[in-house]
N, C-alpha and C positions, 0 to 999 in steps of 0.2 A: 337537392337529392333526397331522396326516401330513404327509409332504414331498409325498405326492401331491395334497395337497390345500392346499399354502402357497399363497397369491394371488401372480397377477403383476402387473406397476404398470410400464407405459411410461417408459420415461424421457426426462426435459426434458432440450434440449441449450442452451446460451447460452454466447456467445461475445464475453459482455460483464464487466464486472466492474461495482459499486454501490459510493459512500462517501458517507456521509450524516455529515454532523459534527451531530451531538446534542446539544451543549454546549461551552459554551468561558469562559475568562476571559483574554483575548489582545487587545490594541492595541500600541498605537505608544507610547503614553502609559507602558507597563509598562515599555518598553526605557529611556525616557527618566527616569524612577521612578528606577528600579537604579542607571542611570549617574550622576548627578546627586548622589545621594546621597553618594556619594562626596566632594564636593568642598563641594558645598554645603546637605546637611543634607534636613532635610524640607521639602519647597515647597508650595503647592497646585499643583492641576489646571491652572487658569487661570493660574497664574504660569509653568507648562513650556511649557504652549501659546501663549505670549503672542509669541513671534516665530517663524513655522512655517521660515523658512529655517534658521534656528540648530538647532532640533530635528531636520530634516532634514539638515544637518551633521553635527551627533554621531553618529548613528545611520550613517550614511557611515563619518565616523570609525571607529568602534567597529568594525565591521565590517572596514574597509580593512584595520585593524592587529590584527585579532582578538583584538581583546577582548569573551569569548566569552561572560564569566557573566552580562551585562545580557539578553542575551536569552535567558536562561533562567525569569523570572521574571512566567509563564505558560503557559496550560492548552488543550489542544485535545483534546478526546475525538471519534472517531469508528465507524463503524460501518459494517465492511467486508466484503461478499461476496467472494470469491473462490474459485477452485480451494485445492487444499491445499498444491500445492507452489507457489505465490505464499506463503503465510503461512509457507513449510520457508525460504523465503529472507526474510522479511521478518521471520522472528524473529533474521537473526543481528544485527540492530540491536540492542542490549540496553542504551546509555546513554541514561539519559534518557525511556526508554520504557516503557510498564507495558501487558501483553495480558490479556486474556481470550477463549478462543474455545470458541464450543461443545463439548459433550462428545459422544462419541457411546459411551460409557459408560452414558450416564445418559437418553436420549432415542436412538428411531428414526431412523437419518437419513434425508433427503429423496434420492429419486433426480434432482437435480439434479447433469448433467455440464456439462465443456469442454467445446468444440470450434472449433477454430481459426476466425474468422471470413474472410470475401474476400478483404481489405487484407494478414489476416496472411503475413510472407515464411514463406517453408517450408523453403529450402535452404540451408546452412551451408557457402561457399565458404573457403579458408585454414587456415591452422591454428591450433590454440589461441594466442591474444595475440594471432591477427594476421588477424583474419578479417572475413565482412560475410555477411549475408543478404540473399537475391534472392528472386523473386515465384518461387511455384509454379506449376506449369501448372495446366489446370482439371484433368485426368488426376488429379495427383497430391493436387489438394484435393480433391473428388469421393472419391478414397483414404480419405483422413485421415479425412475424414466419418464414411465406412462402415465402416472399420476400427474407429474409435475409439468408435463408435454401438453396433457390435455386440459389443464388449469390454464396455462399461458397460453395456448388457443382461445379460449371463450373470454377472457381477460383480454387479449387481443382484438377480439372480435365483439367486444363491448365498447371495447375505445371507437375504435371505427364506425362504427354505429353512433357512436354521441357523436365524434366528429362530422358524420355526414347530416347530420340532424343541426348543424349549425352551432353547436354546443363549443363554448371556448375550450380552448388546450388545457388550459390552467384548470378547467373543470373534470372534462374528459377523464384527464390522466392519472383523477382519482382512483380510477379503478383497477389500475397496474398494478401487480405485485414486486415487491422488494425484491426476488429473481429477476427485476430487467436488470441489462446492460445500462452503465451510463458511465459518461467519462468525464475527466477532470484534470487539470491542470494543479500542481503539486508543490511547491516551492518549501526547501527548508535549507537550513545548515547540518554541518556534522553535529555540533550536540542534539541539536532535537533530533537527528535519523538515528540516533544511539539511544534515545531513550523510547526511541519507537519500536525499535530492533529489539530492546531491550524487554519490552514487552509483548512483541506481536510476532516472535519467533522462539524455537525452542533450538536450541545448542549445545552441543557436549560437552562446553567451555563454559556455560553463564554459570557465575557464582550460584545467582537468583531462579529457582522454579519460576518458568510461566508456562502458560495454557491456551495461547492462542486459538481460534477459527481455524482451521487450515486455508479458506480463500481468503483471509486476509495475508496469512504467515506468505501464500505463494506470491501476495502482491511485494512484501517485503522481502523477500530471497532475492527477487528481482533487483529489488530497487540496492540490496545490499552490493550484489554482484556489479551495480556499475559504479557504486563509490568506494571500492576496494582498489578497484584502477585509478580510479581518482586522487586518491588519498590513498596509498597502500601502506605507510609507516604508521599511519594513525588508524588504519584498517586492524592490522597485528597488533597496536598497543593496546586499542579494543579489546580483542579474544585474549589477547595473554593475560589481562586484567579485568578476568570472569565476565566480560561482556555487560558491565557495568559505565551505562553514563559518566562523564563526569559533570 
């Protein structure tokens, strides 16, 4: 095939982000497990569970004075769309954490982009450490739209072109911008999604300022909301205790 003759493919814009938890081996009962053991050997199920305030105390405890290795001793996998440079900052997390994210070596990617949604602020007021984001005008979203629509069309429409030119994947795909979509498969425990939470979300509750992205914070709100069911006694000891790791 000729470059005159590579096909073109519209591209999807979405200004949403997906995390789907796929599996898991994660309770309240896990953190209680760990800690317990310590002091008083192996218990049953029914014997940890047998007075929920006392359980809901340690877990407090543990937490309060960070002590951090009982709630490591479980498993959350999930399964996460985002842009790319959401996954450029969410791999600097590396304790506690194990990725996989599609290749685009090995498979065509999707012409799925960013693009900022209504809600998102647009303007970066202060200076680095010390700064805040304000709404856009319509002027300047209406911009970002069209600027950023017709970047990832001709960016689109280059890959396609190398590909039909015989050009390998792993080549081609130089030319995408960090606005594609790609996804990834996510694995951690509750201390590392606390120290993740901990920096890549903003809360009325953290002891600690952070400044997150907002498309990464909405990957995390996500991933927060399915380990709160998960874990809901170690969810609260979290927030009650300024949203500080242990």
């Amino acid at each position: 095939m000729t470059s005159a003759d590579a096909p073109h493919t519209d591209i999807d814009k979405r200004h949403d982000v997906t995390v789907e938890l796929v599996k898991h081996s994660a309770s309240d009962s896990d953190v209680l497990f760990a800690a317990r053991v310590s002091t008083l050997g192996e218990q049953s199920l029914a014997e940890l569970q047998k007075d929920p305030e006392r359980s809901k105390g340690l877990i407090n405890y543990l937490m309060r004075d960070r002590h951090g290795s009982p709630f490591e001793h479980n498993s959350m996998t999930f399964l996460i769309s985002a842009p790319i440079f959401v996954f450029r900052e969410f791999m600097r997390h590396r304790v506690g954490w194990s990725y996989n994210e599609e290749s685009g070596r090995y498979r065509e990617l999707e012409p799925v982009f960013y693009v900022p949604g209504a809600d998102r602020k647009l303007v970066q007021e202060g200076r680095p450490g010390k700064y805040t984001f304000v709404e856009g005008t319509p002027d300047q979203h209406d911009m970002v739209e069209r600027v950023l629509g017709e970047s990832y069309q001709q960016a689109y429409s280059a890959y396609q072109k190398l590909l039909a030119e015989g050009v390998a994947r792993e080549v081609a795909r130089a030319v995408l911008p960090v606005g594609l979509f790609s996804s990834m498969y996510a694995t951690c425990n509750a201390r590392s999604l606390m120290h993740f939470l901990g920096l890549r979300t903003q809360h009325e509750l953290a002891k600690l300022p952070s400044f997150p992205q907002r498309e990464i914070e909405m990957v995390g709100e996500k991933m927060e909301a399915e380990w709160a069911r998960l874990m809901p006694l170690t969810h609260a000891a979290f927030n009650a205790n300024g949203r500080v790791a242990p």
